[in-house]
N, C-alpha and C positions, 0 to 999 in steps of 0.2 A: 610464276607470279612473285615478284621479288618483297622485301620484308619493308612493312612501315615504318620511315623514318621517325625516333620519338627523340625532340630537341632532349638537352639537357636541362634540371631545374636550374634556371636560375636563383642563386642561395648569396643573398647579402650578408654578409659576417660584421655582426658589430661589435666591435672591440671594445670593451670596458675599462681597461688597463691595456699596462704596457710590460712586457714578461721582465724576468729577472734576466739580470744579465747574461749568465750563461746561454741562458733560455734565448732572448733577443737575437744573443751572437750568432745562434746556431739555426734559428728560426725566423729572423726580423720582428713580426709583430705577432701577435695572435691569431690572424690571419692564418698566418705561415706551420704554424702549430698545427690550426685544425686542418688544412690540407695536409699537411702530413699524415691525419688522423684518417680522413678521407681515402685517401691513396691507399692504404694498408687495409683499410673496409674494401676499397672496389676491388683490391687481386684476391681476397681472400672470397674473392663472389664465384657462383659455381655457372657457367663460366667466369675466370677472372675477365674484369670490364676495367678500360682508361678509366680517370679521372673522371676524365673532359667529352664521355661519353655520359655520363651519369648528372654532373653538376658543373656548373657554370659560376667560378665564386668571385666576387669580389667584396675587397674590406674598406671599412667604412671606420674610422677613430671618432668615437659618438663623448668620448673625454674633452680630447683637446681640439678637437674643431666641429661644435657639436653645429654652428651655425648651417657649414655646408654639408655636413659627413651625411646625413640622410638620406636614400637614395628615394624616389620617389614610390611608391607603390606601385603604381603601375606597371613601371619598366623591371622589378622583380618579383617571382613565384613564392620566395620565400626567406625570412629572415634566422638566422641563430646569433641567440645572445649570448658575449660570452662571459666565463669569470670576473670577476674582480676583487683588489683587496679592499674596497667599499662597501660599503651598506646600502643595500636594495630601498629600505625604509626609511632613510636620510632627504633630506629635502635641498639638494644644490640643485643648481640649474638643471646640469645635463643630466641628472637622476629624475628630475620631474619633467622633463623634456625626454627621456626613454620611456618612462612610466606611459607616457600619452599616444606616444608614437604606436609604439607596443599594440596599446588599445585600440589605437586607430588599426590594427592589421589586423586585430583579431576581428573588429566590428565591422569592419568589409569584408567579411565571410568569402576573400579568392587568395591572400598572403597566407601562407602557412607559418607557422612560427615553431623554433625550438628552443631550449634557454637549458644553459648550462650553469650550475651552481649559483652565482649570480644573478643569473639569467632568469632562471627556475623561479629566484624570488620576485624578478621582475614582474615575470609572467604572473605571479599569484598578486602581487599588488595590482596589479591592471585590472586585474579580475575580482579585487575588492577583498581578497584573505589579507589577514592580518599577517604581519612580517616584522622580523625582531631579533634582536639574542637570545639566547635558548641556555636556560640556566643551567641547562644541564653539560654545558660545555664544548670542547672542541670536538670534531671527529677528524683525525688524518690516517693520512697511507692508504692503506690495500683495506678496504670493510665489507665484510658480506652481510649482502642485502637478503631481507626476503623477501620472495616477490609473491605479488595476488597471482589465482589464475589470469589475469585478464595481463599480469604484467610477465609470467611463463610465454605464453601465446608471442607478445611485441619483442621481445628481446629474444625469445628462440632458446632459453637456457632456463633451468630448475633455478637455481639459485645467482644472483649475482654478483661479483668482488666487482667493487669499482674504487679508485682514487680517492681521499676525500679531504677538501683543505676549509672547515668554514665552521662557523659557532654562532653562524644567522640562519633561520631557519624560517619556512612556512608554515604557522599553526594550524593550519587545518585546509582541508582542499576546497575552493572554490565550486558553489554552484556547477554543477553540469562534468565535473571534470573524475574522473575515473582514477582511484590509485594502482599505480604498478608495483611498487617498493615502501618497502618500511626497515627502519632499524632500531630498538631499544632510546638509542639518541635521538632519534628526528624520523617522525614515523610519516613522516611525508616526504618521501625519498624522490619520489619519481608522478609526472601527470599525465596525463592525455585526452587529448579528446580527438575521435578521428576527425581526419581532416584537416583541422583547424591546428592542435600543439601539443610536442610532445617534448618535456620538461624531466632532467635529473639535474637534482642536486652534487652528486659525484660530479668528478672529473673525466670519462672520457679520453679527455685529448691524453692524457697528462703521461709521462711515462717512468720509469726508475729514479732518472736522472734527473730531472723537471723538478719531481719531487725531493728526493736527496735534498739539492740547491734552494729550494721556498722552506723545507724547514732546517737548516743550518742558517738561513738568512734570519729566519724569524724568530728562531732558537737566543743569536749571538745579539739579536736587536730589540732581546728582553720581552718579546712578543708571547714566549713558550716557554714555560717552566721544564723544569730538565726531565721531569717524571713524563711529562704527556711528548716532549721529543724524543727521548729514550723510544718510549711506545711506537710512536710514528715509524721510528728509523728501524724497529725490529720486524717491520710488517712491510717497508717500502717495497722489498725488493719480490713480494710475494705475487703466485698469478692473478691477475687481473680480466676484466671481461670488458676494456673500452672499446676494442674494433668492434664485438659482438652490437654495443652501445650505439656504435655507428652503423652498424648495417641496419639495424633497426631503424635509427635515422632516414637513410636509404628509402628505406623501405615507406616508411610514411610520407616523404616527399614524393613518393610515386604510386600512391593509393588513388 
């Protein structure tokens, strides 16, 4: 008796920005980042799996063409939000036109949703948590997480180093939602709810070189004092755990 065919999710990516140039050159959009991210999760799966056995992605630019870039709900399993160098808690168009959309997939209880740093706060304004600057300042480079038990079990690892580029933060978790991670800086690191959305503040996609490039960008364009880039650039190059990040992804798109 031969094995059940099981489709691929499909996974709309919406792009919140647009990368740094290196980044772009080397990856086109944001898109193109997290399939990279993606790829490197499915071979390091035990059996390695394609891609294009597992997820079905396309990208959507919800910035500059936020009019069409939507895709409909219906015709995909699930959405991830990604970075940006904007504020979750800002009020432009296509920020309050994510915000809703967002909601809309969370309140049809069949879209699954993910959010990545940007994302992560998207998802927690949707969900009615308060979102803001975080006086307490930036977090960059390589940061180890602690995780709850409930966030050891989703990610598969005791403790977690992920990426981290941002000084906006989630106050506190949303009704119904489970924390995974905490840090001293932002102790609302990571969310979830099964089923429904599985939310880090880190980076994931993001990798040595990614990072290098956004803080020498942000450094020389007076963004970053030389003490907190110093910091950043002595930890960039340290182990990380964003494939782990992603197989965990994986994994909830196929609960």
């Amino acid at each position: 008796m031969g094995s059940v065919y099981i489709p691929p999710v499909r996974l709309a990516i919406l792009e919140a920005d647009t990368p740094a140039a290196g980044i772009k050159a080397k990856y086109g959009s944001y898109g193109g980042v997290f399939t990279h991210l993606f790829e490197r999760a499915c071979a390091s799966l035990d059996p390695p799996q394609a891609l294009a056995a597992q997820l079905s992605l396309s990208f959507h630019d919800v910035v500059n063409h936020a009019d069409a870039a939507y895709p409909d709900p219906e015709t995909v399993d699930a959405v991830l939000i990604s970075g940006s160098k904007h504020s979750a808690y800002e009020n432009d168009d296509w920020i309050v036109r994510l915000v809703r959309y967002t909601r809309r997939c969370l309140e049809g209880g069949r879209v699954r949703v993910v959010g990545v740093c940007f994302g992560h706060q998207i998802v927690g304004r949707a969900l009615g948590a308060e979102v803001g600057r975080n006086v307490r300042g930036w977090e960059l480079s390589v940061t180890e997480t602690e995780l709850t038990d409930e966030g050891k079990k989703i990610f598969g690892v005791e403790k977690l180093a992920i990426h981290q580029m941002h000084r906006d933060v989630v106050f506190s978790l949303p009704p119904g939602a489970a924390s995974l991670a905490s840090t001293a800086v932002c102790p609302v690191q990571a969310m979830y709810v099964a089923r429904r959305l599985i939310t880090v503040q880190g980076h994931p996609e993001f990798t040595e070189d990614m990072v290098r490039e956004i803080l020498e960008m942000r450094r020389y364009g007076g963004i970053l004092g030389p003490d907190i880039f110093d910091d950043g650039m002595r930890r960039v190059a340290d182990k990380h755990d964003g494939v782990a990040v992603a197989r965990a992804f994986l994994r909830f798109l196929h609960e």
